[in-house]
N, C-alpha and C positions, 0 to 999 in steps of 0.2 A: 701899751705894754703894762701889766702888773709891778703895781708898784712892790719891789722884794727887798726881806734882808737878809743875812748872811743868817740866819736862823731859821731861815723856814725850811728847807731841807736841813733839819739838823739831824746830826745819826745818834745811835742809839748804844746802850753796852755791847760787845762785842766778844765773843769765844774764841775769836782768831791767837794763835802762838803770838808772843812777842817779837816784834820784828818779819812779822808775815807781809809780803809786799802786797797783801791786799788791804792792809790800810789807805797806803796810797790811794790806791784806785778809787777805795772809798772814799776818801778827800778829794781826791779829782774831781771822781763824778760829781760830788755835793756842790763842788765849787763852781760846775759846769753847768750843773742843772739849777744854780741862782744866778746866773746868767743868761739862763733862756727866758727869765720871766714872765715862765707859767706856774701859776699856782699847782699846789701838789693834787688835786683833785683830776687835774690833765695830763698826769705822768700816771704809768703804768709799767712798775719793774718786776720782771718774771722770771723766777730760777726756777731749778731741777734739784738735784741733793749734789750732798758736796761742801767745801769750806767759802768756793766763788757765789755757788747758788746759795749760802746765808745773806750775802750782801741786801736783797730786798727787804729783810726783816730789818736792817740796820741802820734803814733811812726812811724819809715820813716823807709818801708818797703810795699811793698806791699798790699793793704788792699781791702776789701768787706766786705761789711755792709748787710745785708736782713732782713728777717720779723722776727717778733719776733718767737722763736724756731723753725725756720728756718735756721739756721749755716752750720749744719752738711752735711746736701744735697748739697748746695752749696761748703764745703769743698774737699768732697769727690769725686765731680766732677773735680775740678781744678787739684786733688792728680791724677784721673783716666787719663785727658788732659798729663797732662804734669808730672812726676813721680820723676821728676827730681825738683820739688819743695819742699819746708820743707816749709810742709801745719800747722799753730798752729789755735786751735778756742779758743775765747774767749767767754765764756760766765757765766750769770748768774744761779743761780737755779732755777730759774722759768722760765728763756730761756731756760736752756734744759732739766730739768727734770721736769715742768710742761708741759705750752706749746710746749715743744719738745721731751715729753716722747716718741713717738714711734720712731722716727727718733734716738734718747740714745740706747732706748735698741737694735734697728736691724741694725745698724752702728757697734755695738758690735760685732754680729754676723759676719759683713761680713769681718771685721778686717784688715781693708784699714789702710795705712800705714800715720798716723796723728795724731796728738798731741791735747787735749782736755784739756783745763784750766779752770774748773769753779770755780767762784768767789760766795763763798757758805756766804752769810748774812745771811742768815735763812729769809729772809724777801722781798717784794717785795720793793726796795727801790724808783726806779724810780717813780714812781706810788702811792708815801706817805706813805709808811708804814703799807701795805696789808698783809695777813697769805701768805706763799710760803710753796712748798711742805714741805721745808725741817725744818720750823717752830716748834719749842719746842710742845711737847705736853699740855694741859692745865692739871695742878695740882688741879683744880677743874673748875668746870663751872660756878663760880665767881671772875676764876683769873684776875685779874686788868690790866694784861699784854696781850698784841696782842698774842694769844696762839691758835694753833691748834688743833681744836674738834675731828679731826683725826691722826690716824697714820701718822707720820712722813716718810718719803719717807727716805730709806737706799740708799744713792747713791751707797757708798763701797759694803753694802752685795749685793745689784742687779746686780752693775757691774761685782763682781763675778760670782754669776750665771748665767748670761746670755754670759760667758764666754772669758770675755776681758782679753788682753794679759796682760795687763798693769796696774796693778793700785793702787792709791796711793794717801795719804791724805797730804797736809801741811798747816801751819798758816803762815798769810802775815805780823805777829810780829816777825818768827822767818826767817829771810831773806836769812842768809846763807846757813840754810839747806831747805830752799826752794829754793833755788839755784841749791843746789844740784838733788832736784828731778825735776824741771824743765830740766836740761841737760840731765837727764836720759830716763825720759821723748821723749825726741825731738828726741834723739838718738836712741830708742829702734826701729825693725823694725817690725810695726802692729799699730794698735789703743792703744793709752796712754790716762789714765784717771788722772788725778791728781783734786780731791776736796780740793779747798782752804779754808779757814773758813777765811772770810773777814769780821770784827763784821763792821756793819753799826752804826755809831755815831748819824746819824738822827733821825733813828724811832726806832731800836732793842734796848732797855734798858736792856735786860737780858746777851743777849751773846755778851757782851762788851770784849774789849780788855783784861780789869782786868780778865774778867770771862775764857777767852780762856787761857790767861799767865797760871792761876792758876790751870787749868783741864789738858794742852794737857802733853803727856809725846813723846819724841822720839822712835820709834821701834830700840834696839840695835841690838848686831849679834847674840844674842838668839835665835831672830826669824829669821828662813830660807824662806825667798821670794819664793822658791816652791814650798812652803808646803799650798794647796790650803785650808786645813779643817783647820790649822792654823790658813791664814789668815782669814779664813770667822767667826773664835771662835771670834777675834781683831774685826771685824768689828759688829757682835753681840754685845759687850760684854755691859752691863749695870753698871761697878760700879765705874761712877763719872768720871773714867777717859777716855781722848778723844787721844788713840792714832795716832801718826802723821810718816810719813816714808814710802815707799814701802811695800804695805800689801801683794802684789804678781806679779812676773814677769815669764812669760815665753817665750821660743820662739814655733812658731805657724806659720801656712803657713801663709801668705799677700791675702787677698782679688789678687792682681795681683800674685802672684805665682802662683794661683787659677785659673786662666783663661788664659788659653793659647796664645788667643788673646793678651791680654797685657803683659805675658811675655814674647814669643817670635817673634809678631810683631811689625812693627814700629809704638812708640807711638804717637798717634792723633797728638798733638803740630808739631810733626817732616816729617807729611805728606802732599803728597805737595795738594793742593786744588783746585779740579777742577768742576768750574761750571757748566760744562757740565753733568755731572753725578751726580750734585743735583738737575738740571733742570729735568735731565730723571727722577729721582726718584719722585720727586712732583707732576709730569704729569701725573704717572701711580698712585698718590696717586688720584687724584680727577675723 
């Protein structure tokens, strides 16, 4: 293991509001990824647009930036390139489960070996303070609150069903045990979902920090992480409380187990490249 210090992921100036819970996450992560003790040259963090998707630019490691709910594809390439990288996305809710919803749900499916952080405001923040999928529903059609006329988008219960290896909710007030699922996270080998609830201080008035302290509860060792109708009752459930922890893990072939090509030949990054045979190849393309 790489000999590290608390400096080598250091982060960098920052644009975020005062009191954006995505500071946390930022200290989380940094603290999580000098723990894994790998140099920054073997970390690969990938956003979309957004105040979540700045997060690459604000730590020394790796980074790509692309269109907004555009992350995943771009992630999933660099994991498929070179396999030997510990691929993390960052992103917001409306980075990937708005405009990124198809690319969320069928990245599920093919269950490529990378880690997925989104930074859940309930709100489009970049952008002043917009409805996002994931937006409270309206208590009536004269709530006074930015409140959504629709169904709220289930990150957890979708991610369940569409059958991710990995997944799991935390708050970026409760830092050590998003610590904890962060590592877990990073380590497991398949697609990891981790939903953060980052309250926006800007434009969300409702699911403010006060509001999240006082809702979430920890999942203890009651609940069995295998137990998939379990977790999908936890990620249902309607009464007031917002559970936080590992709602389900399993182990699951790898998108590269899965294809024989990349598991048992030499991967892209490591072959050697030769002109000659992308010239032929183009010529007989035109």
């Amino acid at each position: 293991m790489t000999e590290m210090t608390e400096e080598i992921f250091h982060s960098r100036e920052t644009s975020w509001c005062p009191g954006c819970g995505n500071f946390s996450i930022l200290k989380t992560l940094q603290s999580v990824l000098n723990g894994l003790g790998k140099p920054p040259h073997e970390i690969l963090l990938v956003g979309g647009i957004g105040q979540a998707a700045k997060l690459p630019q604000y730590l020394n490691a790796n980074a790509f930036c692309g269109l907004h709910g555009r992350a995943l594809p771009a992630a999933v390439a660099a994991k498929i390139v070179n396999p030997k990288l510990t691929v993390i996305v960052t992103t917001g809710d409306g980075d990937s489960y708005g405009e990124g919803g198809n690319h969320f749900l069928h990245n599920i499916r093919r269950n490529v070996n990378i880690t997925h952080f989104v930074h859940n405001n309930q709100i489009y923040g970049l952008t002043k303070g917009q409805v996002s999928p994931t937006t409270d529903a309206c208590v009536s059609m004269d709530d006074p609150h930015v409140c959504n006329r629709h169904l709220p988008f289930n990150p957890i219960a979708i991610a369940l069903a569409a059958g991710a290896s990995f997944v799991a909710r935390g708050f970026s007030g409760s830092m050590e045990h998003l610590a904890k699922l962060m590592k877990a996270a990073i380590v497991h080998d398949g697609y990891s979902l981790v939903d953060i609830l980052q309250p926006c201080v800007s434009f969300n008035k409702v699911n403010t920090f006060q509001y999240d302290k006082e809702h979430v509860h920890e999942l203890d060792e009651t609940h069995d992480p295998g137990d998939k109708m379990a977790a999908m009752k936890l990620a249902l459930q309607h009464n007031g409380k917002i559970p936080i922890g590992i709602f389900y893990r399993e182990i699951s072939p790898t998108y590269h187990q899965k294809n024989r090509v990349l598991s048992e030949g030499t991967a892209l990054i490591d072959q050697i490249y030769d002109e000659n045979i992308v010239t032929t190849f183009c010529q007989k393309l035109v």
